[in-house]
C-alpha positions in Angstrom: 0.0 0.0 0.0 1.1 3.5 -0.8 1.9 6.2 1.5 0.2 9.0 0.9 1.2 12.6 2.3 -1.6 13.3 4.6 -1.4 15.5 7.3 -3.6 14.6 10.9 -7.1 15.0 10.7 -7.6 18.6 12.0 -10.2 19.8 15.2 -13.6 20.5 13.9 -14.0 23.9 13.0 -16.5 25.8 15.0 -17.6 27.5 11.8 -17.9 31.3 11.4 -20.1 33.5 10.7 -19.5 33.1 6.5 -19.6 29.6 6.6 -23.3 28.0 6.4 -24.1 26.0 9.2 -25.2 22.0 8.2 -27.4 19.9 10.2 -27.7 16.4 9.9 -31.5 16.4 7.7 -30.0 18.6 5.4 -26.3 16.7 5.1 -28.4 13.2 4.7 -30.3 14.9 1.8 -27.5 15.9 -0.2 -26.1 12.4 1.0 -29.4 10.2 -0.5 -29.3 12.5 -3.4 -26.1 12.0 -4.7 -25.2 8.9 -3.1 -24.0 7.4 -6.4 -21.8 9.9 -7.0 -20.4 9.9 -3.4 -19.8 6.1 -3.3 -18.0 6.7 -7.1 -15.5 9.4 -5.4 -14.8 7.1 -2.5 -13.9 3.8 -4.9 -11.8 6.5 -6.9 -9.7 7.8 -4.2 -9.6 4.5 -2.1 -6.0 2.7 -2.7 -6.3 0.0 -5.1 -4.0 -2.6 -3.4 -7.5 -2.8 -1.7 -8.6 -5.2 -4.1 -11.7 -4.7 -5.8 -14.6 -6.5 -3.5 -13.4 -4.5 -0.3 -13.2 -1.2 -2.5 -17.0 -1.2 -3.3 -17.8 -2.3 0.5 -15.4 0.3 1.6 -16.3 3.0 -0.4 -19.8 2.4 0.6 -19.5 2.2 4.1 -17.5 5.7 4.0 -20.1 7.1 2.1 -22.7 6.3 5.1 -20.8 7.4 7.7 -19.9 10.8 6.3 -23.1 12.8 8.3 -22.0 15.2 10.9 -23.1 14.1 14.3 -25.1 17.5 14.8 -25.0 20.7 13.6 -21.7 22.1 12.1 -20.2 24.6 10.4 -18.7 23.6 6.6 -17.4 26.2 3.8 -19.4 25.5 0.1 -16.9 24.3 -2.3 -19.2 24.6 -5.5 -19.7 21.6 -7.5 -20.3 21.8 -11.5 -23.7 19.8 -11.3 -27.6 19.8 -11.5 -28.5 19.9 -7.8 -24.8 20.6 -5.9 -23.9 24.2 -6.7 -23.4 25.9 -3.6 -25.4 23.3 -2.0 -23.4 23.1 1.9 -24.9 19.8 2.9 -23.3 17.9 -0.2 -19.6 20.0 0.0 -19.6 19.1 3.5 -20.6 15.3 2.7 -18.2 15.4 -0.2 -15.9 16.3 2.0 -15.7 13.6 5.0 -15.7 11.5 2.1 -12.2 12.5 0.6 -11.1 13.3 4.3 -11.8 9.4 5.1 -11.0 7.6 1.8 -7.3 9.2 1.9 -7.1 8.2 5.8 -7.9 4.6 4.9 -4.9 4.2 2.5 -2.4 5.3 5.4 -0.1 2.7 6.5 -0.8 1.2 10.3 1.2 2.4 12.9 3.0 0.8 15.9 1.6 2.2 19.0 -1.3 4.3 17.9 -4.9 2.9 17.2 -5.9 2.7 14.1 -8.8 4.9 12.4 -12.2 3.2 11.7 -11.8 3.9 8.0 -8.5 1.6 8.0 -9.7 -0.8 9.2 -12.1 -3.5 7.1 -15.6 -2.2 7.0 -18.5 -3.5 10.0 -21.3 -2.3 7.2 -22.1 -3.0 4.8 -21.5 -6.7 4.8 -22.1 -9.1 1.7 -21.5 -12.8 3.0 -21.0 -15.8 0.0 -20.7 -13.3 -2.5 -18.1 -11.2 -4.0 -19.0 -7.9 -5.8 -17.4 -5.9 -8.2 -17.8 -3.8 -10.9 -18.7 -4.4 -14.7 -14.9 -4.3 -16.4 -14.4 -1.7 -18.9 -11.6 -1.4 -22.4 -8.3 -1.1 -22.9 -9.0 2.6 -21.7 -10.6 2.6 -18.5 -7.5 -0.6 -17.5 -4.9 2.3 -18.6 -6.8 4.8 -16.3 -6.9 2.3 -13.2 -3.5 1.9 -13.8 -2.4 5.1 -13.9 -4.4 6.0 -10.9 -2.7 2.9 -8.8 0.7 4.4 -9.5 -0.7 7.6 -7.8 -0.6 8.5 -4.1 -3.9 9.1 -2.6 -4.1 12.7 -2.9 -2.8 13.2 -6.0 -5.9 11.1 -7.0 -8.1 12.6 -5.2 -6.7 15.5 -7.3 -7.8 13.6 -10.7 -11.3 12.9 -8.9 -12.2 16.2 -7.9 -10.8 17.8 -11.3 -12.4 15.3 -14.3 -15.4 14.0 -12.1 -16.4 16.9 -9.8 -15.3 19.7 -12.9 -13.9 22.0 -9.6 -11.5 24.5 -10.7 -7.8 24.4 -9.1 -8.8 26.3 -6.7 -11.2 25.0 -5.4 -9.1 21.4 -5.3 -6.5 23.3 -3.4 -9.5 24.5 -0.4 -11.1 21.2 -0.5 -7.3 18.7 -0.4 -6.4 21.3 2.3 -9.7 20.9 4.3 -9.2 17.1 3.8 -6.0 17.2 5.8 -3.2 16.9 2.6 -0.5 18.3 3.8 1.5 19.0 0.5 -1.7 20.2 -2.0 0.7 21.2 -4.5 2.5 18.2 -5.0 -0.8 16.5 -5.4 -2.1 18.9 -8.1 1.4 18.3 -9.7 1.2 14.6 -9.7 -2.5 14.3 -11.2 -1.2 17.0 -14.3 -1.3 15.2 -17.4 -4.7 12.9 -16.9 -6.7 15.5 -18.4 -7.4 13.2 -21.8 -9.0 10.6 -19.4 -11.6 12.3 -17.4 -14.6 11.5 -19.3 -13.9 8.3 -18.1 -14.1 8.6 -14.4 -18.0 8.5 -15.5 -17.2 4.8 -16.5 -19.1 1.7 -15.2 -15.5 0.6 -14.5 -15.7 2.9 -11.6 -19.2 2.4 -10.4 -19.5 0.5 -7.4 -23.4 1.0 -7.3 -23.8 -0.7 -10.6 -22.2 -4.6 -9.8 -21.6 -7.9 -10.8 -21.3 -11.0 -8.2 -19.5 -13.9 -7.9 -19.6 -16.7 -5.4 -16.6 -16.9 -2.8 -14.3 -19.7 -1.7 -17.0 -22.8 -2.4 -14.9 -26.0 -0.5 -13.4 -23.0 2.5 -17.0 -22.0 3.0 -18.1 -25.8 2.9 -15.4 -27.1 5.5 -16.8 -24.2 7.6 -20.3 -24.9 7.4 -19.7 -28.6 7.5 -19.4 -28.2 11.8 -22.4 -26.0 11.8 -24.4 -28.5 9.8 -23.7 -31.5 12.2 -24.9 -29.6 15.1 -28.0 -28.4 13.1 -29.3 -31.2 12.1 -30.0 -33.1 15.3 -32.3 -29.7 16.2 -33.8 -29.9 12.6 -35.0 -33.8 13.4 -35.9 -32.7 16.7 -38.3 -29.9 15.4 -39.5 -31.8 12.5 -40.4 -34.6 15.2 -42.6 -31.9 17.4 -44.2 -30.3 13.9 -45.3 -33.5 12.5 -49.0 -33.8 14.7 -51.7 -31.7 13.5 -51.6 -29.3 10.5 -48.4 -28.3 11.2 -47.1 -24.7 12.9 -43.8 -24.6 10.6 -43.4 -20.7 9.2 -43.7 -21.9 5.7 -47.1 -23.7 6.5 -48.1 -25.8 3.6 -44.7 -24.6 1.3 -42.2 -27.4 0.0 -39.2 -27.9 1.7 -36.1 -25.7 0.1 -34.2 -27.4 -2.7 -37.6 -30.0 -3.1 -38.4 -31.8 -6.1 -41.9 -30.8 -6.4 -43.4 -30.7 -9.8 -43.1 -27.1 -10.5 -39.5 -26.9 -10.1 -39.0 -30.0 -12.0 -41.2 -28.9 -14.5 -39.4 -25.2 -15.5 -36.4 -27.0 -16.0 -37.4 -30.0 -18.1 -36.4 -29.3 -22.0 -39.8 -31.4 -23.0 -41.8 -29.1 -21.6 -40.3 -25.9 -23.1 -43.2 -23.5 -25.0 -43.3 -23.6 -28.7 -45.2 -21.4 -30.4 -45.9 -22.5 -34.3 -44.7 -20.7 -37.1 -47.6 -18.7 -38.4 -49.0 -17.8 -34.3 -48.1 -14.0 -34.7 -50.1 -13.8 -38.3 -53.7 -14.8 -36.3 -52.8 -13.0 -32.7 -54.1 -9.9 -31.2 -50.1 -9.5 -29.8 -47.0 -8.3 -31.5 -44.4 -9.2 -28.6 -42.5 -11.8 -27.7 -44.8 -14.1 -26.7 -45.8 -14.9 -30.6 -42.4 -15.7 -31.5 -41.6 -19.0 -33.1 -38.8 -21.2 -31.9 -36.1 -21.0 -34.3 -32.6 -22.0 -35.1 -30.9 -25.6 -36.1 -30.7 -26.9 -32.9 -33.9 -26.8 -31.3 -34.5 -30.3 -31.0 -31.0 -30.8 -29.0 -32.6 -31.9 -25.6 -29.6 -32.1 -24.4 -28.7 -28.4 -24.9 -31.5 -26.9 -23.7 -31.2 -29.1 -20.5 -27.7 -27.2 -19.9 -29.4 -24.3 -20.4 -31.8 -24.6 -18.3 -30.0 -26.1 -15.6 -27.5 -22.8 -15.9 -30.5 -20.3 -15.7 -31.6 -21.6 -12.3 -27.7 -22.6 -10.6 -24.8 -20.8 -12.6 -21.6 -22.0 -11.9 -18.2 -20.1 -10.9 -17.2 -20.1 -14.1 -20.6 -18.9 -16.2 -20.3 -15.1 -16.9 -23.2 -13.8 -15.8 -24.8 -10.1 -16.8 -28.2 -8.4 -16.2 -29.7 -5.1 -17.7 -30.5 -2.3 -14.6 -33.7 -3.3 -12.6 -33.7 -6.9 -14.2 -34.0 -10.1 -11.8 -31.5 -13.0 -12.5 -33.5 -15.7 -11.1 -34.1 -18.6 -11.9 -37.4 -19.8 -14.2 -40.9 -19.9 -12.0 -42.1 -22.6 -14.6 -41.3 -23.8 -18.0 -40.3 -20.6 -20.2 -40.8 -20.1 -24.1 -37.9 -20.8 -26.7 -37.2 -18.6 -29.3 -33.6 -19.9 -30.7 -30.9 -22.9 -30.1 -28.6 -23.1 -32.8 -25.1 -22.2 -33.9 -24.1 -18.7 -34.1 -20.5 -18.1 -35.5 -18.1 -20.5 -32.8 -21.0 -20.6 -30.2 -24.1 -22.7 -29.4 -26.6 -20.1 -28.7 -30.2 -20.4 -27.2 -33.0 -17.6 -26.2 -35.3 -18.4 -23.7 -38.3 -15.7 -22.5 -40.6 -15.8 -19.5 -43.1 -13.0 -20.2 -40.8 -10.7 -18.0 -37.3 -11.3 -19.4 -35.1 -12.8 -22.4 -32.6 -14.7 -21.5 -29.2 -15.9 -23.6 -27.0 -18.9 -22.5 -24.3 -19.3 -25.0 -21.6 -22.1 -24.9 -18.3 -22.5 -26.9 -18.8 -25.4 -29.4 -16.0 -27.3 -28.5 -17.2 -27.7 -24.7 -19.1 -25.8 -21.8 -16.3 -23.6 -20.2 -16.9 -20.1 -20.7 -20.4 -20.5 -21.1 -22.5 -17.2 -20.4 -25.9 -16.4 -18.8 -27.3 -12.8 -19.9 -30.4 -11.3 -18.8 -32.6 -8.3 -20.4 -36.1 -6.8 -19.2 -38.7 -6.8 -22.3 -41.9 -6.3 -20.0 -44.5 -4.8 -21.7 -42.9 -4.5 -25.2 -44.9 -4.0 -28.0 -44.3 -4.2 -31.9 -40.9 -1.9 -32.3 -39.2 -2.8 -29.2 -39.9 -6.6 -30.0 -38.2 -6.3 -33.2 -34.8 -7.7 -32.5 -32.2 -9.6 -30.4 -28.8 -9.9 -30.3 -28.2 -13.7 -31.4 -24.1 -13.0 -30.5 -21.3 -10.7 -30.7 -17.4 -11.5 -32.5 -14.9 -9.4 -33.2 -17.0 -6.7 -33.1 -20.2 -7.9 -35.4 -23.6 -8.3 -34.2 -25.7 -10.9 -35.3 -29.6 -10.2 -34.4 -32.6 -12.3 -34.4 -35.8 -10.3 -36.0 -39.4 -11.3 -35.2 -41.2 -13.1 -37.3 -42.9 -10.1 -38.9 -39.6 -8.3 -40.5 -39.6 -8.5 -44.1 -36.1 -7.1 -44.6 -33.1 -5.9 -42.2 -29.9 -3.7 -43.4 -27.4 -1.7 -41.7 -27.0 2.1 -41.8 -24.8 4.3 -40.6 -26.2 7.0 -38.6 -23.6 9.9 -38.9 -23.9 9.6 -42.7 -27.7 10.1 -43.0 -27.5 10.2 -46.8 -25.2 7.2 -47.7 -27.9 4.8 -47.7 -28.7 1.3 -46.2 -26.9 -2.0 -47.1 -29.2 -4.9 -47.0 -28.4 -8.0 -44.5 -29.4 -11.5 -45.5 -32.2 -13.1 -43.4 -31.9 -16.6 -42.7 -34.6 -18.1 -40.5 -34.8 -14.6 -38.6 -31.5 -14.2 -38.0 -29.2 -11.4 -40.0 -26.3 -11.6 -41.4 -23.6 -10.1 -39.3 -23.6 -6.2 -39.3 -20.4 -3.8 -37.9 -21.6 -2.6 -34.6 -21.1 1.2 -33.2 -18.3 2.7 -32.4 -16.7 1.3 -28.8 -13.9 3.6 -28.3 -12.0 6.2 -29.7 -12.9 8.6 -32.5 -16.5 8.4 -33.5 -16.4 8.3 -37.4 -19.2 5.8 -37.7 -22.5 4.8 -35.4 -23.7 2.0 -37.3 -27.9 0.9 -36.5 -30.0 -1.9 -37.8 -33.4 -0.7 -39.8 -35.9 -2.9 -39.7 -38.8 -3.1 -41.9 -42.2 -4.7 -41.8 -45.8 -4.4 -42.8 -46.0 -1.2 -40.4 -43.3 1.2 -41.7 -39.7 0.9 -41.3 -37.5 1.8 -37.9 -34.2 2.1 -36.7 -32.7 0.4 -33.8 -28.9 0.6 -32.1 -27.4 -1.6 -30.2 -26.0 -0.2 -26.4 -24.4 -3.7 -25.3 -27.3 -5.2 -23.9 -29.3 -8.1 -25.6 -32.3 -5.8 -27.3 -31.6 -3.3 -29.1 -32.8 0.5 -28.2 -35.2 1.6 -30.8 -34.5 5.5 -32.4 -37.7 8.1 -32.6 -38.0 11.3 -33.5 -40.4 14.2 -32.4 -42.4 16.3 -29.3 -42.3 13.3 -26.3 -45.8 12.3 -26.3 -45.9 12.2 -30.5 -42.2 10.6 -31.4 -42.3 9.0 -34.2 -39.6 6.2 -35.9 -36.2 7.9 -37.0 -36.7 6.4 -40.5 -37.8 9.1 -42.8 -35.0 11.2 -45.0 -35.6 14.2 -42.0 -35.5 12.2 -38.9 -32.0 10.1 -40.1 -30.3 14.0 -40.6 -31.9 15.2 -37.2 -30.1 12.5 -35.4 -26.7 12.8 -37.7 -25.3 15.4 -35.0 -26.0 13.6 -32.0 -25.6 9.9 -33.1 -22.1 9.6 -31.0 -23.3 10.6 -27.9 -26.1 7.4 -27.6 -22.5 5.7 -26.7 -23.1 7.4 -22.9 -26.3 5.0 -22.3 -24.6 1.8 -22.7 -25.3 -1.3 -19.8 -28.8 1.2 -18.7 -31.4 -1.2 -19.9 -32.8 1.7 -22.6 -35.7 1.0 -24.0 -35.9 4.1 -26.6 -33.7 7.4 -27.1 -35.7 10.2 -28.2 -34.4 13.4 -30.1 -36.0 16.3 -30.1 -35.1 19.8 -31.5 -37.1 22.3 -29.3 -35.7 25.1 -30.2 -33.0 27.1 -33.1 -31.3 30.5 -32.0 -29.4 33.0 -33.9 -26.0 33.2 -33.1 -24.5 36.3 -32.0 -21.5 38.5 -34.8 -22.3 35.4 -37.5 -24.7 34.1 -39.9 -26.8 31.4 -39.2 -28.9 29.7 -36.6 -27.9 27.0 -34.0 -30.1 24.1 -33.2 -31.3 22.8 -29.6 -31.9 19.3 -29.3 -32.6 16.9 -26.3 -32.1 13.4 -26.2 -33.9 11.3 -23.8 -33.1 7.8 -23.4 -36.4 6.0 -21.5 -35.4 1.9 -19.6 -37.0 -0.7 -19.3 -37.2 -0.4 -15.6 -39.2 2.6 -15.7 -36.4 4.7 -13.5 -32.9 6.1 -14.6 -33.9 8.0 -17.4 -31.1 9.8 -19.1 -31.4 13.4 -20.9 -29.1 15.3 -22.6 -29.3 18.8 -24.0 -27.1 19.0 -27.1 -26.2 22.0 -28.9 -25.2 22.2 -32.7 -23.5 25.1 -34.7 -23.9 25.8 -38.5 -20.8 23.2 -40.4 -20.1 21.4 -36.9 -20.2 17.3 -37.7 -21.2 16.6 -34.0 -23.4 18.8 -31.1 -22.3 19.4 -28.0 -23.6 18.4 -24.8 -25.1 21.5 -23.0 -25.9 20.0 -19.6 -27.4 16.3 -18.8 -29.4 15.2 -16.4 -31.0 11.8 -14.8 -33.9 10.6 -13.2 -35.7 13.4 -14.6 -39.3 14.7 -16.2 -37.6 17.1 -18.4 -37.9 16.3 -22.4 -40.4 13.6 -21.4 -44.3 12.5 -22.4 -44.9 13.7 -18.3 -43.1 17.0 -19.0 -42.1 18.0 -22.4 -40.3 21.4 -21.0 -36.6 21.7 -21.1 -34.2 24.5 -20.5 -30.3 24.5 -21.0 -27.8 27.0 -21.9 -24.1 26.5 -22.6 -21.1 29.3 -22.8 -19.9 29.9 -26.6 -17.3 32.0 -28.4 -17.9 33.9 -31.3 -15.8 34.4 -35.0 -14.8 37.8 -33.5 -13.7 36.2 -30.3 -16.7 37.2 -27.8 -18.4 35.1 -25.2 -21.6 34.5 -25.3 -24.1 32.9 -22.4 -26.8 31.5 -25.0 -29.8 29.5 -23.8 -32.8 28.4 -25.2 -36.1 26.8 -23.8 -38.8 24.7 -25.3 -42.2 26.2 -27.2 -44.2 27.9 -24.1 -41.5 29.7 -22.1 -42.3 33.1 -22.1 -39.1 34.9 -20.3 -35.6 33.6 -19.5 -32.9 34.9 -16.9 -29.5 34.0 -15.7 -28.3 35.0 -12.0 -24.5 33.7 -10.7 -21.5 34.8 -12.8 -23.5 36.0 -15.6 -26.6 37.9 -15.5 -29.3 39.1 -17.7 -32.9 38.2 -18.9 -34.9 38.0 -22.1 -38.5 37.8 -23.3 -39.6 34.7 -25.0 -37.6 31.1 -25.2 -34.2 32.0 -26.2 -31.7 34.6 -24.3 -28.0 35.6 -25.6 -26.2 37.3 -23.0 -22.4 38.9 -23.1 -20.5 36.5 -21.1 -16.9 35.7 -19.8 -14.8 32.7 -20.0 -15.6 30.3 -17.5 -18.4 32.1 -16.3 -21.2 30.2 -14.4 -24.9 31.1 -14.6 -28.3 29.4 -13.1 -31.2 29.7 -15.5 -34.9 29.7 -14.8 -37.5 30.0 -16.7 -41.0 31.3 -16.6 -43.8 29.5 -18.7 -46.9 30.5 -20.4 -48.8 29.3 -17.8 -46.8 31.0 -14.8 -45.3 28.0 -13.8 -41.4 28.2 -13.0 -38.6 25.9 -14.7 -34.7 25.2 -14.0 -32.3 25.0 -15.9 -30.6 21.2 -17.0 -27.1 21.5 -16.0 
């Protein structure tokens, strides 16, 4: 473990009388709030000889503990965004956090007690698991590495620069409020990250988004083995005084755990596997998963589908397991519908649905190690968002299976809107293989699969889950397919930046231009568009207000937000604003509201008002600004930042 130059944890400040004073209701607000956030900067700054599994526990139990005991004094380190500008209760939070994840990477010393945050965490506790992130690229490895090379404040440094966006400055107050004792050499040490900061945002680094694995199996056994002996004459003992009467057990009339009662038996018994026919979509009032016909060569291989079955309900150690946000990875509650077994490429592939989730098991062809369980929420999907899934992924190709419906498949590019679509062979539903988006790096191509059938045509795009998101156009409440000559050069701009919802579970992204605004000392007009990405959960919506300059290939994210109404069917109003420079070299505070918003104005670091949806204000660089707005109807908005 490092050593990192921390200096003792100082008294608690008494607080003066600039400094707003934060009580415990209001520090636990900020703290629910942005608790994802928190835990994120914890993981970040804790030292990675940690290991993994004790990182996300750690980081999480710091993250708790960091309310004040009462009422305290804490100066407002402003944060860059929505809900954390000059908000004291989450600087203050923010705060104990640093302060403790740079105490726990100090070394133990002879004849002094050790902190609580060195020391393994009493809560939260995860007992026959081990959790840890998702794994990211080559990119987000070369980060972690760099940032294990680092002391702890000089990555606290990193944290606080590319995730919190705080100025030097206000690194230097907050490290020095921490307890570093040499700030400088920190901010020194961190220089040269900059190109990596977008991906501190990373699922890499997410310790609230995880995957599990089991522990030690034969340790754990030889330990419970004792346990077991001594438990089993009490179990005999009780079963003996149950047995008269009806029974006063606390599962009543329930099986015993682990029983072979006929329901259990029955979900995983390949003979009893749903099969709709062919032609059952043609007659039916449905167009969802439930009509699909089980396809593929290797549907009759009992033998595979028992594996698969038998993986769904107990994966192994070595089965790579992976779930979509908010989806259950159970096992079945009774025999489930098949909808492919066959070869796909190297792999023997089969889909399996349940009215609540598809689920892929893949295995290599020459064996079962390596096989993989993946799960994806399709509740209440209807014709487009039950148009495709992925049948496999290789060097990265995607193969899809299309419902029974689609007439004709090809792949587009999205950031060339006029190039055209190449068609994909269909055979028996499943496409040829296609070039998938962009992963990493430059974003010269975002490449979607269009569908068409009797109803129209539509696009969808793959985000590295197992169904693809589908593409619309339009005001939320009337969005319409992205198929149309229009709708494929409205989303041209903005088609790289669908590469920040991967591994959400999104059911549809949404752009919508709600507003265009002359630009100041030039020609032309700038367009406002939001993009809102809507799950399949029904929680972690994702928006983002893009902005996009006359000759400029791509738009620029204006502000983002999550887990909000904004841009939505529930509330269509947005309202965003972004700092630009001019061709004469002037700053400029420009921001623009959706149809309705009758008056605009900007307080903070740049102020000034406007009538109407749109407001251009003379600006420096670096300013900051909160916008509200003021609707037709008298009803106030904020701006997305």
């Amino acid at each position: 473990m490092q050593s990192q130059d921390v200096a003792p944890r100082p008294a608690p400040a008494s607080g003066s009388a600039a400094d707003p004073v934060v009580d415990v209701e209001q520090a636990e607000a900020a703290l629910v709030e942005h608790y994802p956030r928190l835990v994120r900067i914890a993981y970040l700054v804790l030292p990675p000889g940690l290991g993994r599994g004790r990182r996300v526990l750690t980081a999480h139990s710091l993250t708790q503990r960091a309310l004040p005991r009462g009422r305290t004094a804490a100066p407002v380190i402003p944060a860059q965004s929505a809900g954390r500008e000059g908000d004291p209760g989450y600087a203050f939070v923010r705060l104990q956090v640093v302060r403790t994840a740079l105490e726990a990477g100090l070394p133990l010393r002879r004849r002094a007690w050790p902190r609580r945050s060195q020391l393994p965490p009493l809560l939260p506790q995860v007992w026959g698991l081990r959790l840890f992130p998702r794994s990211g690229g080559a990119d987000e490895l070369a980060l972690d590495q760099r940032l294990s090379a680092m002391s702890g404040p000089a990555r606290a440094a990193c944290v606080l620069r590319g995730l919190e966006k705080l100025p030097d400055g206000d690194v230097r107050e907050l490290l020095t409020a921490a307890g570093v004792a040499d700030v400088d050499a920190a901010l020194d040490e961190a220089a040269g990250t900059e190109d990596a900061y977008a991906l501190l945002d990373s699922p890499e680094f997410d310790p609230c988004s995880l995957q599990a694995r089991p522990t030690d199996l034969m340790r754990r056994r030889q330990h419970v083995k004792a346990v077991l002996a001594a438990a089993a004459a009490v179990a005999v003992c009780g079963a003996l005084l149950g047995m008269p009467g009806d029974g006063w057990g606390p599962d009543g009339a329930a099986a015993p755990p682990y029983a072979q009662n006929p329901a259990a038996q029955a979900a995983l018994n390949p003979a009893l596997l749903l099969k709709v026919p062919a032609a059952a979509w043609e007659s039916s009032a449905r167009t969802d998963f439930s009509v699909w016909p089980a396809r593929g060569d290797l549907t009759g291989d009992s033998a595979l589908l028992r594996r698969a079955l038998a993986v769904w309900a107990r994966p192994g150690e070595s089965v790579q397991v992976s779930a979509t946000p908010g989806t259950p990875s159970g096992g079945p509650s009774g025999p489930p519908q098949l909808l492919y077994a066959g070869t796909v490429d190297n792999a023997r592939v089969v889909l399996l649905y349940d009215g609540l989730r598809i689920v892929r098991y893949a295995e290599p062809r020459d064996g079962t190690k390596g096989a993989a369980l993946d799960f994806a929420r399709v509740d209440g999907a209807d014709r487009a968002g039950a148009g495709a899934v992925v049948l496999g992924r290789a060097d990265g190709n995607i193969r899809y299976l299309t419902a029974p419906w689609v007439t004709k498949a090809a792949e587009r590019d999205l950031l060339k809107p006029s190039s055209g679509a190449m068609d994909l062979t269909l055979t028996g539903g499943a496409t040829a293989p296609m070039a998938g988006p962009a992963q990493s790096g430059a974003c010269t191509s975002w490449n979607v699969l269009q569908l068409t059938d009797a109803s129209g045509t539509r696009l969808l795009t793959d985000l590295g889950e197992l169904v693809p998101a589908r593409l619309t156009t339009g005001r939320p409440g009337s969005v319409k397919d992205a198929s149309g000559a229009g709708a494929l050069h409205a989303w041209a701009p903005y088609a790289c930046s669908l590469g920040a919802m991967r591994s959400s579970g999104v059911r549809s992204v949404n752009a919508w231009a709600y507003a265009s605004q002359p630009l100041p000392d030039t020609g032309g007009a700038a367009d406002w568009v939001c993009t809102r990405a809507e799950t399949w959960q029904g929680g972690g919506e994702r928006v983002l207000a893009q902005f996009h300059t006359p000759g400029s290939t791509y738009g620029a994210v204006a502000a983002k937000a999550e887990n909000v109404p904004a841009c939505g069917a529930k509330d269509p109003q947005v309202l965003a604003g972004v700092l630009w420079k001019s061709g004469t070299g002037s700053w400029y505070l420009l921001a623009a509201g959706s149809r309705g918003t009758s008056s605009i104005s900007a307080t903070g670091g740049v102020t000034g008002s406007a009538r109407g949806n749109l407001l251009a204000v003379r600006a420096e660089q670096g300013g900051r600004a909160e916008l509200k707005g003021t609707l037709e109807d008298g009803r106030a908005v904020s701006g997305l930042r």
